[in-house]
N, C-alpha and C positions, 0 to 999 in steps of 0.2 A: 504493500500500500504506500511506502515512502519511496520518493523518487530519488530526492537530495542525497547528497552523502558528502563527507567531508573527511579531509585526510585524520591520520591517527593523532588523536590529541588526549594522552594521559591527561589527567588533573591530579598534583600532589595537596590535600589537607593536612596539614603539620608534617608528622612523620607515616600517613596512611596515602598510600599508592592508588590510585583507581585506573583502573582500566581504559575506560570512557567517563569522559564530565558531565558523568547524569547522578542528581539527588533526588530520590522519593521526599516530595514536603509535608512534613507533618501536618494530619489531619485528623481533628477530633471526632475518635468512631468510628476511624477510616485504619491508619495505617497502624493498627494492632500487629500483634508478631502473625497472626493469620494471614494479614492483607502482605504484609512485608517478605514473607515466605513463596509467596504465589511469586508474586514481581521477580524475587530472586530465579525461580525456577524459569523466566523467559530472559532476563539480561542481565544488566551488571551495573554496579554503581554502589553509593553511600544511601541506604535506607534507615531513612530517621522516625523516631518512635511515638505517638502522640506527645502532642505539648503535657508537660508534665508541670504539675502546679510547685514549687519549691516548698514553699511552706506547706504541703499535703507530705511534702517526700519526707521534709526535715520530724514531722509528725508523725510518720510512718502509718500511714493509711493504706488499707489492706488493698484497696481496689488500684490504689498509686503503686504499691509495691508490687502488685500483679502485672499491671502494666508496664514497670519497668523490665521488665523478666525477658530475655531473649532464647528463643531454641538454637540449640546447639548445633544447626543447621550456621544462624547469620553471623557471618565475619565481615567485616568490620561490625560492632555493636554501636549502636547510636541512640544518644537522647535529647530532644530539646527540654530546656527547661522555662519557664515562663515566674517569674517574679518581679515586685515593688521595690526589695530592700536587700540593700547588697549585702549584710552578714547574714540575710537568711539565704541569699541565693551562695552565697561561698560555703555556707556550712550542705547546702544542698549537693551542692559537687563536691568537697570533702567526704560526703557518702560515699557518693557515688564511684569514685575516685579509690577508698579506703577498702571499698567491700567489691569490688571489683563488675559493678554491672555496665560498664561503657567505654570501647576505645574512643568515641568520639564526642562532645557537648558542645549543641546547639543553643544559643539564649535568643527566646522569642520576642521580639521587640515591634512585632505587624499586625497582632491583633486589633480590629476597626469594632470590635462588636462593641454597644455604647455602653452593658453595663460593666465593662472592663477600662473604657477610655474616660466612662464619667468620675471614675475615683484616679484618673492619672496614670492606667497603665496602657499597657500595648502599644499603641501605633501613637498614645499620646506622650509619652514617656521622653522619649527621645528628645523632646521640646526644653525639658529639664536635662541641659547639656551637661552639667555637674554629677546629675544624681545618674545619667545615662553612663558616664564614662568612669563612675565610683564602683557602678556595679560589673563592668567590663572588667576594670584592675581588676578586684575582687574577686572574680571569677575564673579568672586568669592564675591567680597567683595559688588559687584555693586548686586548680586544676591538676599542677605541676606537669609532669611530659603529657598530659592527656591535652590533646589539642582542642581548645575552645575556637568556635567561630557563633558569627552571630546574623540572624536573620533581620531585616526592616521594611518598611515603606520608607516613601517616598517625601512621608508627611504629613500632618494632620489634614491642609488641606493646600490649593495652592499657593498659598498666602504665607504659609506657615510649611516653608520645606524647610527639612532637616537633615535627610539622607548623606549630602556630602560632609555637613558638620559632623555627623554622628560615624560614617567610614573611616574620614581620618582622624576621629576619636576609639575608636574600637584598632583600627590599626597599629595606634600611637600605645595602645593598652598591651598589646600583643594578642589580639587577636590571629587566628592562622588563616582566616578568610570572612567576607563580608556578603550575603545574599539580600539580593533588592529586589522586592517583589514591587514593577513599576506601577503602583496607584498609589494615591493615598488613602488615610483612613474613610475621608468624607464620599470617596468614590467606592468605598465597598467591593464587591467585585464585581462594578459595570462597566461598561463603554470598553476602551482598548486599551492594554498598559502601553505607558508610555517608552517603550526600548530606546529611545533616545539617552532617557535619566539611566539607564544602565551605561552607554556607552558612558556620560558624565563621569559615575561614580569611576568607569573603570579607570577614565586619566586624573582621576583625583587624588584614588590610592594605587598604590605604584609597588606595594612590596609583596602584595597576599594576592590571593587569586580574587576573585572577584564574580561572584554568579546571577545569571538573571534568572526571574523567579516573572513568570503571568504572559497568558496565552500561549503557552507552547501545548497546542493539540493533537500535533503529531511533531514525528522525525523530524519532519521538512521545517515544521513550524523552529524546529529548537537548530536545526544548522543554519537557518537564516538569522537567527537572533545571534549566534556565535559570528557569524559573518559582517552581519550590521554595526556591533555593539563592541566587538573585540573580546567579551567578558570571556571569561574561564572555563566556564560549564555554567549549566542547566538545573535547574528545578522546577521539577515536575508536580504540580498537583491534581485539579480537578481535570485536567486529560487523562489521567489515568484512570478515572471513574466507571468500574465498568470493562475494564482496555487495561488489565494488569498486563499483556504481552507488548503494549507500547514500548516497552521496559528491552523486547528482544530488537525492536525497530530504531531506539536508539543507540542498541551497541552496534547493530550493523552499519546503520548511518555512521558514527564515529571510529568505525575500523574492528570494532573490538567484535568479540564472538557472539551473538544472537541468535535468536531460532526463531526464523520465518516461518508464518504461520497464512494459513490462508484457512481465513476468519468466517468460515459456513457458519449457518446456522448450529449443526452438529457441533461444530469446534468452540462456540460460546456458552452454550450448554454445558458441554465437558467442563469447561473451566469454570463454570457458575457453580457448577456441584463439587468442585473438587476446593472453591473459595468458602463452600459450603461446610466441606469436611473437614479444612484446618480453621472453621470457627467452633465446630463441633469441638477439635480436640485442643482448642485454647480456655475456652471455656469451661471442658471439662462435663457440658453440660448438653446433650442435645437438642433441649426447648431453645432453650437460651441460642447456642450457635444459629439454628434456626431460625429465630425470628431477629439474631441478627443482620442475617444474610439479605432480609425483608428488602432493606433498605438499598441494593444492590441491582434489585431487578430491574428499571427503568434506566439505570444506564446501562449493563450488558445487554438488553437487548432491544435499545435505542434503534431502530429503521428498519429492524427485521420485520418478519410475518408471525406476530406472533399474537392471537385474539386476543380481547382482554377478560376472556374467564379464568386461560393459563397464565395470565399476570397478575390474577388477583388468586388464582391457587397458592400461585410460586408466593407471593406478599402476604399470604396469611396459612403458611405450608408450617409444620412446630416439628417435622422429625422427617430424616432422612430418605425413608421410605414415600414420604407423601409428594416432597424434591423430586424422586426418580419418578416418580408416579406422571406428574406434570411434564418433566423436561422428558418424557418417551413419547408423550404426544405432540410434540411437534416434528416438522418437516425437519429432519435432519438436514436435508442434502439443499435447503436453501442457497443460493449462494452469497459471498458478501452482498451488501446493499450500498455500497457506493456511499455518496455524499448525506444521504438521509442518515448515516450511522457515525458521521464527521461532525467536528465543529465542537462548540461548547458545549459543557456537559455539568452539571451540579449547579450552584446559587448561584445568581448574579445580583439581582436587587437594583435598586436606584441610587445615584447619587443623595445624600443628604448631609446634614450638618451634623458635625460628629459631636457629640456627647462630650462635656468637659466640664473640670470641676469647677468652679465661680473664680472667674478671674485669673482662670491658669494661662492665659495668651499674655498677659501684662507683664510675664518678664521672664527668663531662660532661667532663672532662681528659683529653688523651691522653697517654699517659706515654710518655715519650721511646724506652721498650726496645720498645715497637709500633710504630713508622714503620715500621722495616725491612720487619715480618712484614708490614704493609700490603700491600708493594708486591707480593705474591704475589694481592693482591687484583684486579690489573689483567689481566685475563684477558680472553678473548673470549668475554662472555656475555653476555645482555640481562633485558629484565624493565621491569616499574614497574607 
C-alpha cells in the first residue's frame, strides 16, 4: 500500500539503536503491552507505554503498576510518564530506574485535554518555562544512563508558542531527544499539523534527534515528513488505529525488515482476533480483554464490507468464542478497499480555547499560590 521509500536511516535515543525512526505514541487505552506486542510482530521501532500518571507510580497503584509491566517479548522497554512536580516526577523515575521496568523514559508535556490544562498541566505546562525545564533537570539527573527524552506541542495556542523555548530547554537539561507533535493545545486534534514547526524545532536544537509527531497515516505520509522537515524519525499515533501492521510498512519504507501484508478482509480479521487474544492474556481476564477489544472495531474494519449487525456483534462480543463466531461470517476473501480504509482515523474535535488556570498567560512565572492547585492536575488522562 506504501509507495514512498527512503534510504536506510537508523535513529540513535541515548545509548538505544533502532533500526528505523518509527515511535509507537503513547495512547490512553491504546498502546497496553497487548496493543504494543501486535505492532512489534509487523515492524520495528521504540514502543512506548500509556502515559503513566507519576504521582499514581510514586503511590504504587495497582492498575499503574500493571500497566507499567512489559512481556518479555518487548526490547527496548519504554514508558512515558506525565506529571506537575519535578520531585515527584524524579522520585517517579528513580522507581522506575531502581526496580528495573524501562530502558527508555518519555515525559509527556502535549496533553490538550482541559481538565488537565485547566490546573496547568500538559500542553499548558511548558508556558511555565522554569517549572518546564526544573522538571526536565530532575528527570534527567533522577534517570542516570537511562535515557530521558520528552514529548510537546506546539503551544497553548498560536499566541502562546513554546515549543522552540521548551526544545532548547529540555536539550540544555540533557534530554536525548525532543518529539513535537505539530498543533497546539487549542487545536486539539483538528485541521492539519503544522510540519513546518517541526522542520523549526529541528534547526533550533542541533545536538539530539528530533521527531515529528501528527498526520502520519501511512509510510508515504511519514517519508515525506522526514523529507520536508529534516527531523529524525516519526511518531506514530492515531494511524495506527486499527492498522497495527503500518508498523511493517514503515520498516520497509525506511530500509529496515517489514512484513508486507496485503490487507483482505480475511487478513484484518486474523489480526483483530489475534489483538483480541493478547488483550485476553494481558488482562488475564477474558470478559475484560473482550470488551476491550470493543473499542477497536470501527477502525480495523474502516471501508471494508462488513454489515452492521457483525459490528455491533464484534462491539458487544465478552468471550473468544463469540469473536470467532462473528469474524467466520464474513467475506474473507474481500479484497483491500483502497482509499475508503485511508486517511484519519480516531478523535479529531474542533479547535477551541484551551482551558487555563486564572491568569496563567500573565507571565512564564509560576506563582507560588498554583503548585498546590497543580497537583489536581495529575490525573489519569493522556493526549499529545
Amino acid at each position: 500500500m506504501t509507495l514512498a521509500t527512503a534510504p536506510a536511516r537508523p535513529l540513535r535515543i541515548g545509548p538505544i539503536d533502532l533500526d528505523v525512526p518509527v515511535v509507537l505514541a503513547p495512547m490512553a487505552g491504546i498502546t497496553n503491552t497487548a496493543f504494543r506486542r501486535l505492532c512489534r510482530e509487523y515492524g520495528a521501532g521504540l514502543y512506548v507505554s500509556e502515559m503513566i500518571t507519576s504521582r499514581a507510580l510514586v503511590e504504587r497503584n495497582e492498575t499503574t503498576m500493571r500497566l507499567i509491566r512489559h512481556h518479555e517479548s518487548e526490547t527496548p522497554r519504554s514508558i512515558q510518564l506525565y506529571g506537575v512536580d519535578p520531585k515527584t516526577i524524579a522520585e517517579a523515575v528513580r522507581i522506575i530506574v531502581a526496580e528495573d521496568h524501562a530502558d527508555h523514559i518519555d515525559l509527556n508535556f502535549g496533553c490538550p485535554v482541559p481538565k488537565v490544562t485547566r490546573r496547568g498541566g500538559g500542553a499548558a505546562l511548558p508556558w511555565k518555562s522554569k517549572l518546564f525545564a526544573d522538571i526536565v533537570d530532575q528527570a534527567v539527573k533522577a534517570a542516570g544512563d537511562v535515557p530521558l527524552t520528552v514529548k510537546m506541542r506546539k503551544g497553548i495556542d498560536r499566541d502562546h508558542l513554546t515549543f522552540l523555548d521548551a526544545g532548547r530547554a529540555a536539550e540544555d537539561a540533557g534530554a536525548v531527544a525532543v518529539a513535537l507533535h505539530a498543533r497546539t493545545a487549542s487545536e486539539f486534534y483538528s485541521g492539519f499539523a503544522d510540519w513546518n514547526a517541526i522542520g523549526e524545532l529541528k534547526q533550533a536544537v542541533t545536538s539530539i534527534p528530533v521527531l515529528g509527531n501528527g498526520d502520519i497515516w501511512s509510510a508515504d505520509d511519514a517519508v515525506r515528513m522526514m523529507a520536508q522537515t529534516d527531523c529524525d524519525g516519526v511518531v506514530v499515533g492515531r494511524g495506527c488505529l486499527g492498522r497495527p501492521w503500518l508498523f511493517g510498512e514503515l520498516a520497509t519504507a525506511f530500509g529496515g525488515e517489514g512484513k508486507t501484508v496485503d490487507a483482505t478482509l480475511g487478513f484484518v480479521a486474523n489480526a483483530f482476533r489475534r489483538h483480541a487474544e493478547l488483550l485476553v492474556e494481558f488482562f488475564e481476564d477474558e470478559d475484560r480483554g473482550c470488551r476491550d477489544v470493543r473499542k477497536h472495531v470501527s477502525w480495523y474494519f474502516k471501508g471494508y464490507p462488513v454489515g452492521g449487525d457483525i459490528r455491533t456483534g464484534l462491539a458487544t462480543a465478552s468471550s473468544l468464542a463469540e469473536i470467532d463466531d462473528f469474524l467466520g461470517r464474513l467475506d474473507h476473501t474481500a479484497p483491500y478497499p483502497g482509499a475508503d480504509a485511508e486517511g484519519q482515523r480516531g478523535r479529531s474535535g474542533h479547535p477551541k480555547r484551551t482551558a487555563l488556570p486564572d491568569k496563567w498567560l500573565e507571565s512564564r512565572e509560576l506563582a507560588s499560590s498554583a503548585s498546590e492547585m497543580m497537583r489536581g492536575a495529575e490525573i489519569e488522562n493522556s493526549g499529545g
